[in-house]
N, C-alpha and C positions, 0 to 999 in steps of 0.2 A: 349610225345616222347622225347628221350632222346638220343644226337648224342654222343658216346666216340670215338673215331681213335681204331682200335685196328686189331693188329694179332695175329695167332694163329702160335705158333711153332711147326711141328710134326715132324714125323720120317715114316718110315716103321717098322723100328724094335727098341728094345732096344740098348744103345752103339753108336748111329750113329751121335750122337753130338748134341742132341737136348738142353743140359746143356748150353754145350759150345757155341752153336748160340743164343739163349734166354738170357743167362747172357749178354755175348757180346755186345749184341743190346739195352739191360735195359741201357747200363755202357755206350752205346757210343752216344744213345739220349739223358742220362741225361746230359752226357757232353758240347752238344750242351746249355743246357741251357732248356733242355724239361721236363716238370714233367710227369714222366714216371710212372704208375700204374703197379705193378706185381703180374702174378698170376701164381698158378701152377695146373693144372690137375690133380686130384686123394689127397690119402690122404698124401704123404710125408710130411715131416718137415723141411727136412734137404737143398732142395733147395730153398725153399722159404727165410731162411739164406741168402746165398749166393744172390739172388734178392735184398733182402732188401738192403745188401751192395753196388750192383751194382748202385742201384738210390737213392744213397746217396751221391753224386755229388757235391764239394763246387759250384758248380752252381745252386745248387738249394738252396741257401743262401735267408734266411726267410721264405721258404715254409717246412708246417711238416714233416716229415718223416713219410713214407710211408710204411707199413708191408710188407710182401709178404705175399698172401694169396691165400686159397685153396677153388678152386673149383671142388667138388667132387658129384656129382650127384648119386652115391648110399648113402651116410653117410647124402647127405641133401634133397636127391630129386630131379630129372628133374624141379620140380618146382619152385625151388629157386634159381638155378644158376643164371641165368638173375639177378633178385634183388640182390643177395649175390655181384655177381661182380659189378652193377651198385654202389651199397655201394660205395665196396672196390674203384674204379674207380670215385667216385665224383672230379669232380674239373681237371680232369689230361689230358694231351695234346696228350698222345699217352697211351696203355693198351695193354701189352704184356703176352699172355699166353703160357706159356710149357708147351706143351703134355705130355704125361705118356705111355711108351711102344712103340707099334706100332699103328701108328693113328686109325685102326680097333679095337685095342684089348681093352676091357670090362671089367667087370664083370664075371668071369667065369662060361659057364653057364645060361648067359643072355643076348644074343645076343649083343647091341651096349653099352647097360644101360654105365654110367661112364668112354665109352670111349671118347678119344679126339676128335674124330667125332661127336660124341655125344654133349657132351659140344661146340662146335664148331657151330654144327648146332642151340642148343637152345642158342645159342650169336649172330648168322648170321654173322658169320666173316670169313673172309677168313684165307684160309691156308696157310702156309708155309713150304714145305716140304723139309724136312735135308737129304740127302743121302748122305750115306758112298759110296764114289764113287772110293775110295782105290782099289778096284779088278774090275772094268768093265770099258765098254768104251762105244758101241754102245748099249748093253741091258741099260744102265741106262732109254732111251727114253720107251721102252717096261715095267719096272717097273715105273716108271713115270705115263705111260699110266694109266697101272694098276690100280695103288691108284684114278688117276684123274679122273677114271670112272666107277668107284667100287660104288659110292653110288652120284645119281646126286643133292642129297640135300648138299652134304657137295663141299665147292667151293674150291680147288689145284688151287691156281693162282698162286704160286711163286713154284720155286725151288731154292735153296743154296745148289750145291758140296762142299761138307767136304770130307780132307783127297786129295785132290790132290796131285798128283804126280809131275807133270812139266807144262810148258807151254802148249808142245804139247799134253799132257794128257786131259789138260781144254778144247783143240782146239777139241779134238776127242769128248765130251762130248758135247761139246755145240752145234754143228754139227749134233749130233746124236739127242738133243732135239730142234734145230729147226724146224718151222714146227707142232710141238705138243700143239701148244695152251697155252703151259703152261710156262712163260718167266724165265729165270733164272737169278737170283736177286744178287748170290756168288755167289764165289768161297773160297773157304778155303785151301791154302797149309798144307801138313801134315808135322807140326813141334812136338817137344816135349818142345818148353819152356816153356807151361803150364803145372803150378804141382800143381794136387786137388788129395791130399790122400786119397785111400780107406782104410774102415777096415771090420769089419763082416756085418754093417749094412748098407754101401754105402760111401757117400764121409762122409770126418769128417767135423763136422759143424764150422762153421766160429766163433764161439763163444772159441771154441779150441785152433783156428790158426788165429787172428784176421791181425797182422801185413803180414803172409804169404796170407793168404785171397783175403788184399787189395791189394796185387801183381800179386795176380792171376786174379783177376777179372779186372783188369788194363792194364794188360798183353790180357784179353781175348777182351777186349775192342778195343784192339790196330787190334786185328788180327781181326776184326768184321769192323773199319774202312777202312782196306786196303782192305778186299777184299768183302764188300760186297756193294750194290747199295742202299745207306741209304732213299735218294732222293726217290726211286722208292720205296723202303720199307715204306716209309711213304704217299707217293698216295695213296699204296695200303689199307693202313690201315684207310685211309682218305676216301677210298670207300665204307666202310661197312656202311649200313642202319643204321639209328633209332631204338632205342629200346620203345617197349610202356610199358615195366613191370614197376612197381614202385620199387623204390630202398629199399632192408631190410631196415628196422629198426626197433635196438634193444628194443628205448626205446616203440614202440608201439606193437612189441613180446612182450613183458613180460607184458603190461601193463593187460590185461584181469588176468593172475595170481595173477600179484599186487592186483588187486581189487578185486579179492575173497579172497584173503590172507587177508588184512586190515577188510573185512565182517567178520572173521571166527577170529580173533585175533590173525593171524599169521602162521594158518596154511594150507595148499596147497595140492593140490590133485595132479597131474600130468596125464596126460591123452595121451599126446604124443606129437603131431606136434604143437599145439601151434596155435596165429592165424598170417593168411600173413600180408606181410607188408605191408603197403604203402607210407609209409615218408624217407626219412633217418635223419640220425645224430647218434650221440652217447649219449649224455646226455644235457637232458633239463635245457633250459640256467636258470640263475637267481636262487636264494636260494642255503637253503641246499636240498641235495636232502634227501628223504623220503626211507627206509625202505620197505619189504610188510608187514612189524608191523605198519608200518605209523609212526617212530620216526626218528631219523639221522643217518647217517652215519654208518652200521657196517664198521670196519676192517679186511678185507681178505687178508691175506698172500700169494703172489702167486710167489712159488719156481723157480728160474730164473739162472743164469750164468752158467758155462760150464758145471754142471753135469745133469743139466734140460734144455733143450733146446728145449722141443716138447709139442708146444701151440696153438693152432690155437686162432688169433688177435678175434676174432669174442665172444670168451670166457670174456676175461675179457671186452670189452664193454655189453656183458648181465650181466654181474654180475655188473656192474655202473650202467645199469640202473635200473637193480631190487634194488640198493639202497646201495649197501656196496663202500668202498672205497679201491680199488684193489693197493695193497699195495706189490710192487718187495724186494724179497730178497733171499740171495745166499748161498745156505746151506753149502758150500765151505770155505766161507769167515767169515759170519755173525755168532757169537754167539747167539744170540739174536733172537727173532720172532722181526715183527715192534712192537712199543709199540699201547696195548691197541688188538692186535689178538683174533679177536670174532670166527674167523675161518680160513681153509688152503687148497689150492688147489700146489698139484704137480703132475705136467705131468709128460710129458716123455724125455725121455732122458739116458741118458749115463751112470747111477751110478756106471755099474762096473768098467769104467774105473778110476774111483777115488772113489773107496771103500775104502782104506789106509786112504784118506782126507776127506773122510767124517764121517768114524770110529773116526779119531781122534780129530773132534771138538764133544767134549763129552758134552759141556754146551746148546748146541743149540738141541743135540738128546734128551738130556734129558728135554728139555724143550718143544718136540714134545712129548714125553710120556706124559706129566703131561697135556698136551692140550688133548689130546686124552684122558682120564681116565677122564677128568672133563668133557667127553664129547660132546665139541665142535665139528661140523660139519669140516671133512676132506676131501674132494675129491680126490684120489688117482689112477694115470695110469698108469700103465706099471713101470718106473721107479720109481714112488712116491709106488708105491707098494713094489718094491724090498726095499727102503728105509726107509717104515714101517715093514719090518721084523724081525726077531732077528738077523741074520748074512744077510750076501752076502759076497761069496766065504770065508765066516771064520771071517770075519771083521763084529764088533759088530754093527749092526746097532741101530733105533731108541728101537725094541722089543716091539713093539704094538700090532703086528698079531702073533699067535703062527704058525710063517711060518720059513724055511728056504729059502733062494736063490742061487743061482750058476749059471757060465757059461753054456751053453750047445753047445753041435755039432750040435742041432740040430734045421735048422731056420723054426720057426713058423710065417707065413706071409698067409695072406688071409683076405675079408671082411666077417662078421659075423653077425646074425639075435641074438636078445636075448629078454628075457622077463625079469624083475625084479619080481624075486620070493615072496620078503615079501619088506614091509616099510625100508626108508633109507633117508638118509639127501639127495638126491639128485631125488630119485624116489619114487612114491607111488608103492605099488605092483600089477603087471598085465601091466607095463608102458612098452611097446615094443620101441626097437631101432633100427638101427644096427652101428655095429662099426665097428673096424678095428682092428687086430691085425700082430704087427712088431717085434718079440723079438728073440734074442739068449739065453734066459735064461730060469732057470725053477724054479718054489714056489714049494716046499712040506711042506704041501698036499697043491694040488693045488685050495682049496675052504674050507670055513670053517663050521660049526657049521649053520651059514647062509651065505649062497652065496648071493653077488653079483649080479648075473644074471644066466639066465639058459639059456645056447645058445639052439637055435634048426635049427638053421641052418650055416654050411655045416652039421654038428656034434651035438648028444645034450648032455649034459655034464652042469655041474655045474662049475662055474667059479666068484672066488676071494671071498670076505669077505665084511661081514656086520658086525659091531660088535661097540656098541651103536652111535655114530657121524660119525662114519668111515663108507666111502666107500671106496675101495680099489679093482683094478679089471686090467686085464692086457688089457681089451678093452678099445681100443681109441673109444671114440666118440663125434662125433661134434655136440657141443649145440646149434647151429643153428635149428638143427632139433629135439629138444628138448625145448626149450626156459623154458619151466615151470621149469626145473631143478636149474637152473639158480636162480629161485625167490622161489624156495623152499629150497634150498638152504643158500640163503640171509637168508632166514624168519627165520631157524634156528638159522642162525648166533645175529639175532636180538632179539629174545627170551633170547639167552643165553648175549647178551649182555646189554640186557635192566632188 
C-alpha cells in the first residue's frame, strides 16, 4: 500500500479555470518548500509544460525535477493509471491532477472511459471542483449539487469560485453553498493580469515564451495564495487512501521483450500491452546498460526545444530501459544529430510555426535524410511527420516522405483505434493501439505506398508512412501502452549500430 496526498482539479465545463487553479496550486505548494507531483488528465502536451514549470521552485533546491505527466486512461488503459501515476508520484509530498473538460465528459461515445471522474475514481482521490461563478449567485449550490451527486463513487469535497465579482458576490455564493456538504476552499477575483496566449491549438507552450511563462505562472501562484484555503487543500489531499497497485516500471515493461529480443538476435514481435508492472524506477542502477541485442548503449536522438514540444516523459524512460541512451537535441538550433545517432524519435509539436528556421538549418535536414536512406529506425508524430516531408507551407523540409504539408482550417482532434497494417521499426503487423490525434495541418497524400496504420475506429482510412526505418504517422500514442515498441525499436537501432 502506497500513501501519495493528492487532488484532483475539475470543472463542470471547459474555460472555467481548471489551468489557472491547478497551475496556481503546483506554484504555490512548491513555494512552500513541498515537492509537488504533476499530472494532467487526458492526452494534452501543452499543460503539462506549464506544470512542469510551476514545481520547479528554487525551493525545491537538490530535489530532481519533476515532468508533468499524463494520465489518460483510453491511450493507456483503466489499468495503468494507478501504476502510471504512482511512478510519476514516487517520493512527492503532495500530487496534483487537472482534469480535462468537464468532470463527466469521456471518451466520445463511451460512457465515463478517460474522463476526470474516471481517472479520479481509479486514484480514489478527491475532487476539487473549479466554477466559473462569473454569471450566478444562488444556482451555483444547485450545480454544485449536481456534479456532487451525479455519480456516488466519485468524492466533490471541495469547491474554488473563479471569476468573482465582489465581496458581496463571494457573500451571495458562499451562502447559497452553505449547508451543501460540499466546503468551499476559494475564492478567485476576476482579474486580467494573467496572460497565457492562445493560438490554433490551445495555449502556447512554455518552451515558446519561457521568461513570459515564468511570470504567468508566478502571477497565477500569487492569485492561488490569496484567495484560496491552502491549509484545508492540503488536509483534504492528506485524506485520500492508500493505493495497493504497484507502481509502472519501465524497466520491468520492456523487460519480457528484452529477453525475447536477446533469444531471437535482436529481433521483436510486438503483440500489444506488454506485461504489468510491479516495481518502479527508471534505469537499473550499476553498469552499462544492455541493448535487446544484448551489447551497449544505442544512441537515440530525441527532437526537443520549441518546435517539438510533445512527449510524453514515460517514452524516453522505455527507451533507457530497453537499452538506448536517449539523447535531446534541437532541430532549431543544432546542426548536428548527437554524435554516433543509431536512431530518431520526433514528437509533436509546432513545426509550422517555425518552418522558415527550420527550412533554413539545411546541414542538420540533410543529415536527417542521409539517416533515414541508410535506414536507421525513425519514429515520427504529427510534427516529426510534417518535418519528414518535402515542404511545409512551401519551406523545404527534411524530403524523406514523398508527402507535402500545410496549414489547414480545418481541426482534426479526437482519439482513434488503429491496427499496424505491415512490419515497422516500431510495430510488428496486426499490433493494435489506440492514439490520439491533435492537428491543424494536412500531408498530401495522406498515407503512402505503406501506411502506417489503418485506423478503424471513429473512421477507417489508412494513415501516414512506412518506408524502410521510418515510421511517420500523425497519431500520438503512448508507449506506456505499447512497451514492446519501445524495445523493438531500440533493437533496431542496435542491429544498425552494432
Amino acid at each position: 500500500m502506497v500513501s501519495v496526498p493528492r487532488l484532483v482539479i475539475a470543472a463542470p465545463a471547459s474555460g472555467s479555470g481548471k489551468t489557472t487553479v491547478a497551475t496556481g496550486l503546483m506554484a504555490a505548494f512548491s513555494e512552500r518548500g513541498l515537492d509537488v507531483s504533476p499530472h494532467k488528465v487526458g492526452p494534452d502536451y501543452i499543460d503539462p509544460g506549464y506544470h512542469a514549470l510551476a514545481v520547479s521552485s528554487p525551493a525545491r533546491s537538490g530535489r530532481a525535477a519533476r515532468p508533468g505527466r499524463n494520465l489518460d486512461a483510453y491511450l493507456c488503459g483503466p489499468e495503468r493509471i494507478a501504476p502510471l501515476f504512482l511512478h510519476g508520484a514516487a517520493g512527492c509530498d503532495l500530487a496534483v491532477v487537472e482534469g480535462v473538460m468537464g468532470l463527466y465528459d469521456g471518451a466520445a461515445g463511451q460512457g465515463e472511459l478517460a474522463s476526470t471522474a474516471h481517472v479520479a475514481k481509479l486514484l480514489r482521490a478527491p475532487v476539487v471542483l473549479v466554477v466559473d461563478a462569473s454569471s450566478q449567485s444562488r444556482s451555483v449550490a444547485a450545480l454544485v449539487h449536481g456534479f456532487a451527486s451525479w455519480d456516488p463513487e466519485v468524492r466533490v469535497a471541495g469547491v474554488i469560485l473563479n471569476k468573482v465579482g465582489s465581496d458581496r458576490h463571494e457573500e451571495l455564493l458562499c451562502d447559497a453553498l452553505d449547508g451543501s456538504g460540499v466546503p468551499v476552499l476559494g475564492a478567485l477575483r476576476r482579474v486580467r493580469a494573467v496572460r497565457a496566449p492562445s493560438r490554433h491549438l490551445g495555449l502556447v507552450p512554455v518552451a515558446e515564451r519561457p521568461a513570459e511563462a515564468v511570470e504567468s505562472v508566478a502571477a497565477l501562484a500569487e492569485r492561488v495564495r490569496e484567495g484560496c484555503d491552502l491549509e484545508g487543500l492540503l488536509a483534504l489531499a492528506r485524506s485520500a487512501p492508500p493505493l495497493a497497485d504497484p507502481p509502472w516500471d519501465p524497466e520491468r515493461e520492456t523487460a519480457p521483450a528484452r529477453g525475447e529480443a536477446k533469444a531471437t538476435g535482436g529481433e521483436v514481435e510486438t503483440t500489444g500491452a506488454g506485461a504489468k508492472s510491479t516495481g518502479a524506477g527508471v534505469k537499473a542502477a550499476g553498469g552499462e546498460a544492455e541493448t535487446a541485442k544484448g551489447g551497449t548503449e544505442a544512441v537515440v536522438a530525441l527532437a526537443s526545444g520549441a518546435a517539438f514540444t510533445f512527449s510524453y516523459a514515460e517514452h524516453a524512460e522505455l527507451l533507457t530501459a530497453a537499452g538506448a541512451e536517449v539523447v535531446p537535441f534541437d532541430p532549431l538550433r543544432d546542426e548536428r544529430l548527437p554524435p554516433g545517432t543509431a536512431g530518431l524519435v520526433i514528437g509533436g509539436g509546432f513545426p509550422e510555426v517555425f518552418a522558415p528556421e527550420l527550412s533554413a538549418n539545411e546541414p542538420l535536414r540533410a543529415e536527417v535524410a542521409r539517416l533515414a536512406a541508410a535506414g536507421a529506425p525513425i519514429a515520427a508524430e504529427c510534427a516529426g511527420l510534417l518535418y519528414l516531408a518535402r515542404s511545409l507551407d512551401g519551406e523545404p523540409m527534411c524530403g524523406v516522405l514523398p508527402a507535402e504539408a500545410r496549414m489547414s482550417e480545418r481541426l482534426t482532434l479526437g482519439y482513434r483505434e488503429a491496427v499496424a497494417i505491415g512490419d515497422s521499426s516500431l510495430a510488428a503487423a496486426g499490433t493494435r493501439v489506440r492514439g490520439h490525434e491533435f492537428h491543424r495541418t494536412a500531408v498530401e497524400p495522406g498515407a503512402g505506398p505503406e501506411p502506417a496504420w489503418g485506423l478503424v475506429r471513429p473512421e477507417r482510412r489508412a494513415e501516414g508512412f512506412v518506408q524502410g526505418g521510418v515510421h511517420a504517422s500523425y497519431l500520438h500514442v503512448h508507449w506506456a501502452a505499447v512497451p514492446d515498441a519501445a524495445v523493438r525499436f531500440v533493437a533496431g537501432c542496435a542491429r544498425r549500430d552494432g
